[in-house]
N, C-alpha and C positions, 0 to 999 in steps of 0.2 A: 511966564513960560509954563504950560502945562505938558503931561505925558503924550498928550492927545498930538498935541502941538511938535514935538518932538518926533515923534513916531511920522507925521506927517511930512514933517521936513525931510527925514530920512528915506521915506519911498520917494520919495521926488529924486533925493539923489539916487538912491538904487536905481530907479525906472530910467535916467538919465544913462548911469552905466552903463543897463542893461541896451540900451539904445544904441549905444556907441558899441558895442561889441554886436551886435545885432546885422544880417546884410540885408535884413527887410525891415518898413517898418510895423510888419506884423512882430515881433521882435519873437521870433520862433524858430530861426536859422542863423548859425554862429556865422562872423565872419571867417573866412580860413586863417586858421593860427590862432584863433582865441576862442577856442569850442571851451576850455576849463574857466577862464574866466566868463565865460556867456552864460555857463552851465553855475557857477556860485551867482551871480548877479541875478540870474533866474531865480534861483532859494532862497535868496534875500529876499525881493519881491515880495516873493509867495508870503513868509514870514512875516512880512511886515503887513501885509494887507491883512492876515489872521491876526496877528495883537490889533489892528485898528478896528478889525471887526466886532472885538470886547468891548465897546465900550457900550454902554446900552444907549435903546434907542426907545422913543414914546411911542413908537407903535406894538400893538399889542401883537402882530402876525410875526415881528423880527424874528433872523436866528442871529447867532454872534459863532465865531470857530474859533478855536482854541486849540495850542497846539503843547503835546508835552507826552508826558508818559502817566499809565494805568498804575495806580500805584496800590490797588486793589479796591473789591465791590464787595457788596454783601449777598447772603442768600437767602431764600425765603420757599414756600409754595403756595401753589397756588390753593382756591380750595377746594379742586379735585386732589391733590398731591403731587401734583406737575412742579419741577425744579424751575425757581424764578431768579434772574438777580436783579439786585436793588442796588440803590447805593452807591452809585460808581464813586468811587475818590480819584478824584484827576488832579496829579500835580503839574501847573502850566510853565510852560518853558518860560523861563523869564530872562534866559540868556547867560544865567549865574552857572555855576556845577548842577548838575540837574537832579540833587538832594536838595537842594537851596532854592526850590522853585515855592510857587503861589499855588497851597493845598486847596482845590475848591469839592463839595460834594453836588452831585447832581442825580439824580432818578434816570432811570435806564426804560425808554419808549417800548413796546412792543417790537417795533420792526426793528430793532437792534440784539434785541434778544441773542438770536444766533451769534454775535459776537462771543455768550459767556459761556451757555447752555447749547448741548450738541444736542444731534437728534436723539440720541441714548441716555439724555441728561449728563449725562459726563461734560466732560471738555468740550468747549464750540470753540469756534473761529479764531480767537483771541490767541486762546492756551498754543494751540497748534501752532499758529504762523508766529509768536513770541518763541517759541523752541526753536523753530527752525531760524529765525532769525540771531539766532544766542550768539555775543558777542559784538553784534553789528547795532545798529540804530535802530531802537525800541519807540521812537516817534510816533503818535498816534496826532491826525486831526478830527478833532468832533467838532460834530455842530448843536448847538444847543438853543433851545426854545425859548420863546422869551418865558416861563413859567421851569425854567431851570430842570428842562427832562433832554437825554442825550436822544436827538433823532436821526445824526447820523457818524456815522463811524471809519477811516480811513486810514491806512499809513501814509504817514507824510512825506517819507523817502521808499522810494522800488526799490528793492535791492534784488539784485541779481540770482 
């Protein structure tokens, strides 16, 4: 019995849940009366398909996504003197207390930039919606290159 193996068995059941709570089989409309159950089986799913999507793959073009919290990057410039970050430390949900996650480091793409670095070189994207977000779900989904550079950047829950 591998991780792999386990993780797979478990979308199956999710996907199954999510099926039964479901009144299409697009499974994209709750049945009435189980919008909160359709609505967690939905985030399992999702979940479950990002850990399966970690595991690596022999092709050279994969991404893999990951899901967890920013748990800080580095800074650098460029060499005009333009503010760069590097570095990202990503700790991945591993479903423990989420200090207790899987420390991974990965290099930060150009077209994600704006995540750290605003236009002012101050605070980008990151800083901002991490404030406003304070006290609720700090989630992040990245997707990462098979050469371990983050190319794209997401929260994983909306919050209102």
């Amino acid at each position: 019995m591998t991780r792999k193996m386990i993780l797979s068995n478990k979308l199956e059941m999710a996907s199954h849940n999510l099926m039964c709570y479901s009144e299409n089989y697009l499974m994209d409309t709750p049945k009435a009366g189980y919008e909160e159950q359709h609505k967690e089986a939905a985030a399992e799913v999702e979940i479950l398909k990002a850990w399966l999507n970690e595991f690596h793959s022999t092709r050279l073009d994969s991404t893999r996504e990951f899901i967890g919290i920013i748990n800080g990057w580095g800074w650098s410039r460029t060499y005009d003197g333009h503010p760069l970050a590097a570095g990202l430390r990503f700790e991945v949900d591993t479903g423990d207390y989420y200090t207790h996650g899987d420390v991974r480091i990965f290099d930060i793409a150009p077209e994600v930039q704006h995540w750290f670095v605003g236009e002012d070189g101050n605070y980008g994207k990151y800083d901002i919606e991490k404030d406003r977000r304070y006290g609720r779900s700090q989630l992040v989904k990245i997707t990462v290159d098979s050469i371990e550079r983050v190319r794209r950047i997401e929260w994983a829950f909306e919050e209102e």
